[in-house]
BAVEX-240741 format. One line per field, with one value per residue: residue number from 1; residue in one letter; chain; x, y, z of N, C-alpha, C, O in turn. Coordinates in pm, whole numbers, plus 50000, padded with zeros to 5 digits. Layout:
residues N
nr	NUM;...
rest	A;...
kette	A;...
npx	X;...
npy	Y;...
npz	Z;...
capx	X;...
capy	Y;...
capz	Z;...
cpx	X;...
cpy	Y;...
cpz	Z;...
opx	X;...
opy	Y;...
opz	Z;...
end
This chain:
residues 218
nr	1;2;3;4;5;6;7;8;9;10;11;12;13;14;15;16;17;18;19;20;21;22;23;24;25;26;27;28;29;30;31;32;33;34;35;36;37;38;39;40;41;42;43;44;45;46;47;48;49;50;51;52;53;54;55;56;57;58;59;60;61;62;63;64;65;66;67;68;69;70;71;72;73;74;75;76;77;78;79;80;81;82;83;84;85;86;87;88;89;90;91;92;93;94;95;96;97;98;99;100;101;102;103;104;105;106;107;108;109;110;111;112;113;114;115;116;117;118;119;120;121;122;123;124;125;126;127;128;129;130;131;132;133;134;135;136;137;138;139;140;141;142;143;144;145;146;147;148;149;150;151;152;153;154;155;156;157;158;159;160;161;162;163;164;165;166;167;168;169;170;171;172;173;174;175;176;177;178;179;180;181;182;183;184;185;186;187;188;189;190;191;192;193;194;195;196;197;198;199;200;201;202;203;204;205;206;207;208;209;210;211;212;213;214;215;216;217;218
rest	X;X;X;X;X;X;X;X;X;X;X;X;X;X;X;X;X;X;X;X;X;X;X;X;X;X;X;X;X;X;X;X;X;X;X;X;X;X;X;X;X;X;X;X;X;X;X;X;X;X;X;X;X;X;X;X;X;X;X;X;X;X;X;X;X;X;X;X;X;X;X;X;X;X;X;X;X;X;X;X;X;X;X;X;X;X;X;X;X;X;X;X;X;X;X;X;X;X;X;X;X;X;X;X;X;X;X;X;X;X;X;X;X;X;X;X;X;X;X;X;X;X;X;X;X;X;X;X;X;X;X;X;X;X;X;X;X;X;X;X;X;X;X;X;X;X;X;X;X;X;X;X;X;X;X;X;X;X;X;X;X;X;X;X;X;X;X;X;X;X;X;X;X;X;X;X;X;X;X;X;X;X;X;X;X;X;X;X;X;X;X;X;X;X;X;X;X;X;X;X;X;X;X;X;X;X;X;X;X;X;X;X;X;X;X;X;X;X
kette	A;A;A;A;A;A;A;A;A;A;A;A;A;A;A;A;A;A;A;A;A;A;A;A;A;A;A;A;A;A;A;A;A;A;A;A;A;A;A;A;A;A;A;A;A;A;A;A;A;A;A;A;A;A;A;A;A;A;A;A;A;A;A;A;A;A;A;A;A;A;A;A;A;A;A;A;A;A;A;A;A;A;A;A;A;A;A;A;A;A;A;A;A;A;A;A;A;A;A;A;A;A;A;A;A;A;A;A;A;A;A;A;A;A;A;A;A;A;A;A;A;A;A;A;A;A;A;A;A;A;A;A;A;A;A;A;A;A;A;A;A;A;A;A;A;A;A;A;A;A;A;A;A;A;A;A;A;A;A;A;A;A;A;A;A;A;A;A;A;A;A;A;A;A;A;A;A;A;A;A;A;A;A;A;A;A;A;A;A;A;A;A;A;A;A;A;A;A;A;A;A;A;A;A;A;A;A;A;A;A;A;A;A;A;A;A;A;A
npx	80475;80226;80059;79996;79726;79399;79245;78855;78531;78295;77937;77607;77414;77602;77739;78087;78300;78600;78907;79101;79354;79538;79501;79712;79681;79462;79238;79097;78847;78720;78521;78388;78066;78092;77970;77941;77830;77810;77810;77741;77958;78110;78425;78551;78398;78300;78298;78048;77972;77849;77760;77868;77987;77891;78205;78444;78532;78779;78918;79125;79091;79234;79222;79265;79268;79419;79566;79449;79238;78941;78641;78765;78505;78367;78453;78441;78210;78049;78091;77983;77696;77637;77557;77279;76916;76810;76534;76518;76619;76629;76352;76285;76027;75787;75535;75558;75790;76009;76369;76662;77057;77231;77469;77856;78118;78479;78704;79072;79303;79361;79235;78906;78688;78404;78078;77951;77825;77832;77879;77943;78171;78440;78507;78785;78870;79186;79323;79257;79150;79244;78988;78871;78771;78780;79041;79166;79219;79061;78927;78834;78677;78437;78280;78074;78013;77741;77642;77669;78034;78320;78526;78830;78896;79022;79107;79016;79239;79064;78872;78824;78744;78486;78158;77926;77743;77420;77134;76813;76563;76192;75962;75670;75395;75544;75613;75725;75773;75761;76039;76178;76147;76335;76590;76665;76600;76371;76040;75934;76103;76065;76087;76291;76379;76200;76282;76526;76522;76337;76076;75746;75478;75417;75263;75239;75446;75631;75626;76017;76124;76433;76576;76779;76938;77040;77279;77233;77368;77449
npy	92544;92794;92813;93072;93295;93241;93384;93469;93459;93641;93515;93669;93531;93423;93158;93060;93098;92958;93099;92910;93024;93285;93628;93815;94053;94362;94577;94913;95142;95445;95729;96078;96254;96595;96936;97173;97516;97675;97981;98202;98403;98425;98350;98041;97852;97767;97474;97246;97045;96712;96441;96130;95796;95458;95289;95088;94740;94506;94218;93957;93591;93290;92965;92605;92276;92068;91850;91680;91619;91680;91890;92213;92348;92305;92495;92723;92772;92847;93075;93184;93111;93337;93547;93484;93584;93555;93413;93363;93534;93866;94081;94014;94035;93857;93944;94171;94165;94188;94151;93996;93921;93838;93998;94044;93958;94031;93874;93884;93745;94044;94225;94379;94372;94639;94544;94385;94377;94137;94300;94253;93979;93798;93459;93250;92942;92783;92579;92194;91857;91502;91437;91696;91832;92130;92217;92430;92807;93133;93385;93717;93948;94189;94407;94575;94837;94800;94914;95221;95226;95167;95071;95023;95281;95540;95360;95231;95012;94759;94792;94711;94453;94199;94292;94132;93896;93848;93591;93510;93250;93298;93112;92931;93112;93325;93695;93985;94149;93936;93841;94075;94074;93846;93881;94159;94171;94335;94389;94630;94683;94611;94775;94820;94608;94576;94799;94712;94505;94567;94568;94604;94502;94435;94217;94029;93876;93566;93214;93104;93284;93465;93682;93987;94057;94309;94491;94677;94910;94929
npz	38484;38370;38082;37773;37864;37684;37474;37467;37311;37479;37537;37487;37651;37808;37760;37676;37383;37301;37161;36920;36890;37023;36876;36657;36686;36768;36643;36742;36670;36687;36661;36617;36578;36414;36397;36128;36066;35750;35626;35387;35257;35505;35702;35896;36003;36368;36493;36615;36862;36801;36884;36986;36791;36764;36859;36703;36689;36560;36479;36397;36398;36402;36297;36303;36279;36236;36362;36496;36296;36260;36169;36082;36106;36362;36533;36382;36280;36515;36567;36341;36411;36562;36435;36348;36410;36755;36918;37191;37360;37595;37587;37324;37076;36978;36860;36767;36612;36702;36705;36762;36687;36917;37168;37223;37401;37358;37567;37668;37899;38088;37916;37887;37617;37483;37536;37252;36878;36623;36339;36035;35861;35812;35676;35562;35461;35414;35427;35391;35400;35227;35163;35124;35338;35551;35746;35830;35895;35856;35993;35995;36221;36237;36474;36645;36853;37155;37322;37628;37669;37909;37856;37734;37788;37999;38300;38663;38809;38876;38710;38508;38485;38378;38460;38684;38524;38464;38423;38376;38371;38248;38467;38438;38533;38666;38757;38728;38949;39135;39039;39058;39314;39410;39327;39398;39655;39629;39549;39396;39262;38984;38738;38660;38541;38366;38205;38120;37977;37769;37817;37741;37824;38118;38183;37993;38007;37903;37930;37981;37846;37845;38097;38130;38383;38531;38762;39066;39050;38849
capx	80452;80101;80066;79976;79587;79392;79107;78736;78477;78133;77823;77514;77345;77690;77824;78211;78376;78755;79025;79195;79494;79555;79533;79850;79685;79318;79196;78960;78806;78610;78473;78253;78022;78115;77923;78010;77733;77865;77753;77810;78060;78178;78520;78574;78279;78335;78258;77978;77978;77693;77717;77943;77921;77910;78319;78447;78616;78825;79002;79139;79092;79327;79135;79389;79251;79505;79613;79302;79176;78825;78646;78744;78387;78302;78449;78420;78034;77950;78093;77901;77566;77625;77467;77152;76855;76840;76399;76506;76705;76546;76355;76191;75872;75721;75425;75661;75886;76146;76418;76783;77105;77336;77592;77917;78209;78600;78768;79172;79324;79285;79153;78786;78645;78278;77936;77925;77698;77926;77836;78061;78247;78498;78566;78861;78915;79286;79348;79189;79213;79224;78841;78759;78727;78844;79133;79239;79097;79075;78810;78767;78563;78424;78197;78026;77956;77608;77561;77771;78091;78438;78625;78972;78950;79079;78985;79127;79352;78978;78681;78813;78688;78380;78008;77863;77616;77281;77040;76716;76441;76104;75874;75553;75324;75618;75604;75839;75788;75867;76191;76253;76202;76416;76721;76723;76490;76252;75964;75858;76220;76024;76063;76399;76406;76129;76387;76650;76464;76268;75963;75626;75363;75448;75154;75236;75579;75610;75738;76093;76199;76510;76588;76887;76924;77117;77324;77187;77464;77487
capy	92684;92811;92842;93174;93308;93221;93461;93378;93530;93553;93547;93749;93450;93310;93114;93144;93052;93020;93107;92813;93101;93412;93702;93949;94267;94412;94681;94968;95284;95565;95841;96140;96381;96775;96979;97321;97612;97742;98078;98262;98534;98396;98257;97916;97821;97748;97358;97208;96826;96692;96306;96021;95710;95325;95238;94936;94629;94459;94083;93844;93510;93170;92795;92470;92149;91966;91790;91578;91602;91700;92006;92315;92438;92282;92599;92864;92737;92871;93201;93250;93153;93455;93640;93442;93642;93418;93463;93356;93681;93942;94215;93976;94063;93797;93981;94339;94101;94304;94039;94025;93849;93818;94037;93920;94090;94007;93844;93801;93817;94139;94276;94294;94498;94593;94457;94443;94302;94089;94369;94170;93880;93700;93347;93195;92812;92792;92387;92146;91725;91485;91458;91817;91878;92228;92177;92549;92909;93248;93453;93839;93965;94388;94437;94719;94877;94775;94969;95274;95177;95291;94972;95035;95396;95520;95323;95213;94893;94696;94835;94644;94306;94200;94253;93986;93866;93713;93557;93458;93234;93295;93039;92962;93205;93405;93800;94052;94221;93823;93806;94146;94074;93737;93924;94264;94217;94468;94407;94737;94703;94570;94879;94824;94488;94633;94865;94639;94382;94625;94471;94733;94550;94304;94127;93977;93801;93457;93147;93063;93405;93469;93850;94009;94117;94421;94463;94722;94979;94975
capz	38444;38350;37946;37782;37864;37579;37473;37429;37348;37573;37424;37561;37697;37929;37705;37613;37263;37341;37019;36977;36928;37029;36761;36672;36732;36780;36646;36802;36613;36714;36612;36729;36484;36470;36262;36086;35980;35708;35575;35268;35315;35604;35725;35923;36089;36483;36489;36727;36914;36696;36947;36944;36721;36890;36831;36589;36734;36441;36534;36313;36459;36286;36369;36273;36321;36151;36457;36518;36185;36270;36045;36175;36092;36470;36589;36287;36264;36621;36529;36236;36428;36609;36393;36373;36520;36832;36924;37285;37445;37640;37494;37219;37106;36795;36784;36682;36490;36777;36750;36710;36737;37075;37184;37246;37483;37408;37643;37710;37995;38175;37853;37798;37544;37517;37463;37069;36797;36479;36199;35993;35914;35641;35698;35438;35496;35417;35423;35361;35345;35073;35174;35133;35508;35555;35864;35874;35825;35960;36044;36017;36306;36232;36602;36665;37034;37151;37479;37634;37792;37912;37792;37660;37804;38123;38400;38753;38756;38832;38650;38315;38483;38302;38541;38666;38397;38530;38330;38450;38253;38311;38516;38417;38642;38756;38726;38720;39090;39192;39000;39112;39506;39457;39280;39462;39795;39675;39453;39326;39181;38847;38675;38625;38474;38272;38134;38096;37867;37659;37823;37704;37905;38224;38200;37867;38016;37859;38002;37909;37820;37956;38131;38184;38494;38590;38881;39107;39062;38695
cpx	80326;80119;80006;79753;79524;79283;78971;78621;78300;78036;77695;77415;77429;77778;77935;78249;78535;78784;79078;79385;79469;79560;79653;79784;79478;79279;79054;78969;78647;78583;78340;78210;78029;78063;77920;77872;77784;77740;77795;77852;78117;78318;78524;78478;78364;78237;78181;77913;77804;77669;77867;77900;77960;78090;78263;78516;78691;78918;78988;79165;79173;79257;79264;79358;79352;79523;79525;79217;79008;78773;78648;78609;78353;78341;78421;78264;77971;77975;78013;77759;77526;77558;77328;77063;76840;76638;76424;76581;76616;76498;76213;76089;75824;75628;75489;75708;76040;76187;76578;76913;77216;77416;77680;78045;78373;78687;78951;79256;79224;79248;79021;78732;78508;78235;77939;77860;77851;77832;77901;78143;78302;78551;78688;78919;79077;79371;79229;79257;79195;79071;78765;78701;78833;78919;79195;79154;79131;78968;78825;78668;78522;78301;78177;77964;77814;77582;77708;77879;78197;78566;78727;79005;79023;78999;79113;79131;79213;78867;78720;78741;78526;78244;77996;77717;77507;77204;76903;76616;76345;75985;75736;75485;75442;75629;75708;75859;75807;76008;76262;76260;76289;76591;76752;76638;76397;76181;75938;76017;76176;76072;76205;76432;76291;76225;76484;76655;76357;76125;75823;75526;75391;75370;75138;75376;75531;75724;75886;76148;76299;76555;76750;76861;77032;77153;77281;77225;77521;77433
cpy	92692;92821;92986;93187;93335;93316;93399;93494;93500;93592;93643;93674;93358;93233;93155;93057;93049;93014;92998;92910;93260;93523;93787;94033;94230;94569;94747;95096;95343;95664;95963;96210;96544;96828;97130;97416;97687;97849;98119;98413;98551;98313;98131;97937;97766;97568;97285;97065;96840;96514;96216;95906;95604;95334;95113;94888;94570;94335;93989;93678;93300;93045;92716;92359;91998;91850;91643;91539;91603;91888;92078;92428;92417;92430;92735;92863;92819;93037;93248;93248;93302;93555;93613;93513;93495;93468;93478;93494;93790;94065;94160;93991;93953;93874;94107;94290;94181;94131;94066;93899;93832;93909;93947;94018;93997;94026;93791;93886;93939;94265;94225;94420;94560;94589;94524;94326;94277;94198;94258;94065;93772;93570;93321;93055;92848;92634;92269;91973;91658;91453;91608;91922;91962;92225;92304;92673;93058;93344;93586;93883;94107;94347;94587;94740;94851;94887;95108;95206;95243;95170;95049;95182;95417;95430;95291;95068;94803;94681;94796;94506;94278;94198;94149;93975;93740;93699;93510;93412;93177;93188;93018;93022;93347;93571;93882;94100;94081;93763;93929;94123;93917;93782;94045;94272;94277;94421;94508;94766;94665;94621;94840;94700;94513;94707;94781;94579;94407;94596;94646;94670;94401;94157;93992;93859;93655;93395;93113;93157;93408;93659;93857;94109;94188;94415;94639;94944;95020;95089
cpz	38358;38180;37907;37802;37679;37534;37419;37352;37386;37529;37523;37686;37810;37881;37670;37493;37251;37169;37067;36972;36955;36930;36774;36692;36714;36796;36688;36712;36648;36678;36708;36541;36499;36341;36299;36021;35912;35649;35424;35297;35410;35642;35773;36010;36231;36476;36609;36723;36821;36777;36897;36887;36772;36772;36751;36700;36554;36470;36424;36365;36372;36378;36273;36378;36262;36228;36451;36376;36146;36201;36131;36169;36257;36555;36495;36310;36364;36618;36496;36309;36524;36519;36356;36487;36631;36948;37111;37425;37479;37566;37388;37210;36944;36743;36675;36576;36563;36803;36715;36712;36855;37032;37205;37324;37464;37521;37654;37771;38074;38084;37842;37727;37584;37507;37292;36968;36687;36368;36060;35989;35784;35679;35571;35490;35365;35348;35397;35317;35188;35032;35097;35279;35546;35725;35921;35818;35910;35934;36100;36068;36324;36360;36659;36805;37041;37226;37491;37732;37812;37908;37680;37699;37967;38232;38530;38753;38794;38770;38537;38336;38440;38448;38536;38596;38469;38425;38381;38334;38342;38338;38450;38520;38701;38696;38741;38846;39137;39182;39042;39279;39483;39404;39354;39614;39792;39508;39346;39252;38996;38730;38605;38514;38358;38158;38084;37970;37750;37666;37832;37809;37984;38228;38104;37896;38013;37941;37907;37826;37864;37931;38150;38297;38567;38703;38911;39110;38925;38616
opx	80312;80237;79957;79673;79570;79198;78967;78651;78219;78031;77725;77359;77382;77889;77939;78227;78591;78720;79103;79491;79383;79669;79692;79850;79407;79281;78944;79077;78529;78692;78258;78277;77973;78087;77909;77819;77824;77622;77882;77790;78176;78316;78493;78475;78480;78116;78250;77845;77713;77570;77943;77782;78064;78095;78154;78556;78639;79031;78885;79285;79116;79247;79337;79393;79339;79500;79552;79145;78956;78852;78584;78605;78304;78260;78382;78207;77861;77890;77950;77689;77415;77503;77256;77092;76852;76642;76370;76573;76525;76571;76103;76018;75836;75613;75473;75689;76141;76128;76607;76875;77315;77448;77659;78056;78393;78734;78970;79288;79105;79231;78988;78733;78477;78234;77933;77855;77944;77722;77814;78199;78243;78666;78667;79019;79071;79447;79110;79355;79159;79029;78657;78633;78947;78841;79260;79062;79209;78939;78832;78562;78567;78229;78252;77878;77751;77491;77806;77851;78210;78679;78700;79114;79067;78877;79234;79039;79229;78785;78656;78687;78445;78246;78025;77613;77511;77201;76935;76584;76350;75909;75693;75523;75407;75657;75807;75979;75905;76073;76383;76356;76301;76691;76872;76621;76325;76236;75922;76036;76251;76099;76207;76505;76311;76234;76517;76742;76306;76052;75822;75476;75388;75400;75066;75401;75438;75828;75878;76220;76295;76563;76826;76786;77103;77086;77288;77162;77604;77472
opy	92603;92844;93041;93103;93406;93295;93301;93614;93413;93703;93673;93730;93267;93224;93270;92936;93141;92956;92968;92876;93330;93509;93828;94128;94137;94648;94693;95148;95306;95706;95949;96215;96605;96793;97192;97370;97788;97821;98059;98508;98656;98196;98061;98033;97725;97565;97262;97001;96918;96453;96236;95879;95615;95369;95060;94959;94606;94380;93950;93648;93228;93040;92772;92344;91875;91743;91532;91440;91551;91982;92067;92545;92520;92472;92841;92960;92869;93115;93336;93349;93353;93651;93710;93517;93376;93551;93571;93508;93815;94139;94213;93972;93990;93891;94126;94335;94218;94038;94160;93785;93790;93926;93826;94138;93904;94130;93670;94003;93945;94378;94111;94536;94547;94643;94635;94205;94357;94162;94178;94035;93701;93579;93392;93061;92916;92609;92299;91949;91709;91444;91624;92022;91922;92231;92306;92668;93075;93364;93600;93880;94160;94251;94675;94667;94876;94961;95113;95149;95355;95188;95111;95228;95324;95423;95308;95003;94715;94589;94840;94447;94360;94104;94069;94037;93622;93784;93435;93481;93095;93168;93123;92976;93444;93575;93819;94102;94090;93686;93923;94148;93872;93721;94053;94379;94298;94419;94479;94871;94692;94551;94834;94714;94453;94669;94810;94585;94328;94594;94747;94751;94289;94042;93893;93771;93610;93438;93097;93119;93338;93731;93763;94207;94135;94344;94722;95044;95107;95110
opz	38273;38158;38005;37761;37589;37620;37344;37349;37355;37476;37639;37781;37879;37934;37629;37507;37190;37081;37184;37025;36903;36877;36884;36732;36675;36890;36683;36683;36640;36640;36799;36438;36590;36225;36405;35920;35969;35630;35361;35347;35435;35603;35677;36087;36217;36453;36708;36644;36797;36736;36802;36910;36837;36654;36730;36792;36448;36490;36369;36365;36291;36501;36191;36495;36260;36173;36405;36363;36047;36192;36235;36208;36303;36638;36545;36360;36340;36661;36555;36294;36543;36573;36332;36607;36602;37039;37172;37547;37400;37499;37370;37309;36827;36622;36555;36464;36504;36858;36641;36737;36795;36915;37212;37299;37543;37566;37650;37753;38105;38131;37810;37768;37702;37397;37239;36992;36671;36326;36026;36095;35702;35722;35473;35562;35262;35254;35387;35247;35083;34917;35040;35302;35571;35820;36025;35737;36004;35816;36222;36006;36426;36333;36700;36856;36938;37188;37417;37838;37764;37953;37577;37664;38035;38249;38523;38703;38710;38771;38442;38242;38484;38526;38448;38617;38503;38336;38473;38236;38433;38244;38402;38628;38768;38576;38779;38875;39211;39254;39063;39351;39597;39441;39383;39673;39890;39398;39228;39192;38902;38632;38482;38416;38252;38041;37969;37882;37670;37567;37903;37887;37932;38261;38119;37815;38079;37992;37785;37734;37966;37832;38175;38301;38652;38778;38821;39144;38895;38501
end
């Protein structure tokens, strides 16, 4: 008999980070803005949509290395570099100083939440040997929506499964109307991957960038 699905979560770049446990609960909050003109001498103002604000994510995540006796920083550690700007993700510009650090999308089961940046984050080592080598801990995770999505709202029983995530890193010599005719058939598709990756002038694409590359339909 299969054991329970464990959750992970995937980073912007492909990579996944599994929990070594499952959390009790996960919280989501949203909000919209409505704004009121009030007058003087007037009764209850009629209230008008003023936009919605990116949702929270909120997950409390428990590490316990006791077992093995190895520091459970090897997995808290890779958390935390999540919030390290990371220079190599699409978009980057050194000369702007346009840089940031990875999204990241919860994963478990046939929940996935969606794309969100760590705003936030409380580690508390818990245990600890007669070394000093912290063996237990838990980790407060606040994530804030990056992009728009329709994760956790209605959807039909398959549009929760996560896109397929491409990554592409760029060649030396290779241009964007060649990565667009080898991913969608059509060159003059550029434009798009232009958009995607925040890219201002094509000509400037460095090797060893890596793009994200949209699926055609998104």
């Amino acid at each position: 008999m299969a054991g329970p699905e464990k959750a992970f979560l995937e980073i912007e770049t492909g990579d996944r980070l599994p929990c070594l446990f499952n959390p009790a609960q996960l919280e989501i909050t949203r909000s919209n803005d409505w704004h009121a003109h009030r007058m003087p001498g007037r009764g209850v103002p009629r209230l008008q949509y003023a936009g919605a604000n990116p949702g929270w994510m909120r997950v409390e995540l428990f590490f316990d290395t006791t077992d093995d006796g190895a520091p459970v920083t090897r997995y808290t550690g890779k958390i935390l570099e999540l919030m390290e700007v990371d220079p190599s993700l699409p978009g980057t510009d050194e000369a702007s100083r346009n840089a940031r650090p990875p999204y990241v999308t919860f994963h478990w089961g046939e929940l996935h939440s969606f794309r969100a940046v760590i705003s936030d984050l409380a580690l508390t080592f818990t245990y600890f040997s007669s070394t000093g080598t912290p063996l237990r801990g838990t980790l407060d995770l606040t994530m804030r929506q990056y992009e728009p999505s329709r994760a956790f709202g209605p959807q039909n029983p398959t549009s929760g499964t996560p896109q397929p995530h491409r990554v592409h890193r760029v060649q030396a010599g290779e241009t964007l109307d060649r990565i667009s005719a080898r991913y969608y058939g059509d060159s003059t598709r550029w434009r798009l991957l232009a958009s995607a990756n925040g890219i201002a002038d094509p000509l400037e694409l460095r090797a060893g960038t890596l793009l994200s590359i949209p699926r055609m339909d998104a």
